[in-house]
N, C-alpha and C positions, 0 to 999 in steps of 0.2 A: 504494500500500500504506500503510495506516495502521498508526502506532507511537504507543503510550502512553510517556513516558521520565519514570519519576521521580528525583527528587533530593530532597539537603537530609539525608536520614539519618547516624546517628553515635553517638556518645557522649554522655552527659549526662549529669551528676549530678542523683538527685533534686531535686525543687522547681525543674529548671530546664526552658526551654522549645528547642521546635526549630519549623522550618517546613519542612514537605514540599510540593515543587511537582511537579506533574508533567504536562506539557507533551504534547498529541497533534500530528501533524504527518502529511502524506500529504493526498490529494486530499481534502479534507471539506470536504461541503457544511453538516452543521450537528452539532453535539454536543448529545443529549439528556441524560438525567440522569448527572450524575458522583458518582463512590463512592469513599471511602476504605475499605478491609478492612484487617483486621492477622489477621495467624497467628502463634499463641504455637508453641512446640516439641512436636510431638508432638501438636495442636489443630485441629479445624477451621478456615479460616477463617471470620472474622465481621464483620459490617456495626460500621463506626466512625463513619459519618457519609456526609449523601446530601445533595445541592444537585442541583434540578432544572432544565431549564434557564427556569421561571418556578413561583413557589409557595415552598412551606416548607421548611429544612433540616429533617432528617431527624439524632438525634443515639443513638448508645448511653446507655443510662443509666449505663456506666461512666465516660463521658467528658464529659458534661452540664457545664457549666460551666466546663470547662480546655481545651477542644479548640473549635475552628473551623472551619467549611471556607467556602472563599469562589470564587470563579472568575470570569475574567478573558476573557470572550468572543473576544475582538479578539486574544488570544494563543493560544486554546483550551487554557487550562491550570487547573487545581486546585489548590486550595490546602490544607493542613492546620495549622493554627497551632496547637501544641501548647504548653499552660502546665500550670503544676504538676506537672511528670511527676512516673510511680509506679514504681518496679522492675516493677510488674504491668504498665506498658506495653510492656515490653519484647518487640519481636516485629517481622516481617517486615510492613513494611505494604504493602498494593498498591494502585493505584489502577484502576478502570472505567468505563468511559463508552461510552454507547450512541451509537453516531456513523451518520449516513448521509454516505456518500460521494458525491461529486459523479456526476453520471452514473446513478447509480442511485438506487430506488425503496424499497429495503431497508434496513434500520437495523440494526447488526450491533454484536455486545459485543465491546470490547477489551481489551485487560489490557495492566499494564505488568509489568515483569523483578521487582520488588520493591525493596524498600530498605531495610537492618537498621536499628530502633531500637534504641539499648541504654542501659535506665537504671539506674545504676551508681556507688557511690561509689569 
């Protein structure tokens, strides 16, 4: 059984940064594109940032130049490096990754539980 687990969420006063990791684990044979989303209150969610597992990130134009994602094969984990935060980023972010599992031939979406940002003085 495959599990997405993220971490790293919290507190933070504007202008400061956080990093969100969030780690899959279960029989997997490979991770295809991974996805940061965030859900504001009462919001859809929405794409923050896409890293493929070869090719170009993928960024919101809210987050263009303060936000990162990176990922780490060999640990099958994601990254979100968040600079400059905004009160506006305050919101539930989650992470996705299209994973095929060992054994099988199908590529299936997972999600992780969430994890609160909150920017705040």
């Amino acid at each position: 059984q495959v599990q997405l687990v993220e971490s790293g969420g919290g507190l933070v006063q504007p202008g400061g940064s956080l990093r969100l990791s969030c780690a899959a684990s279960g029989s997997i044979f490979r991770i295809y594109t991974m996805i940061w989303y965030r859900q504001h209150p009462g919001q859809e969610r929405e794409l923050v940032a896409r890293i493929p597992l070869s090719g170009s990130t993928v960024y919101a134009d809210s987050v263009k130049g303060r936000f990162t994602i990176s990922r780490d094969n060999a640990k099958n984990t994601v990254y979100l490096q968040m600079s400059s935060l905004k009160p506006e980023d305050t919101a539930v972010y989650y992470c996705n990754a299209d994973i095929q599992e060992r054994q099988m031939r199908v590529i299936q979406s997972y999600w992780g539980q969430g994890t609160q940002v909150t920017v705040s003085s």
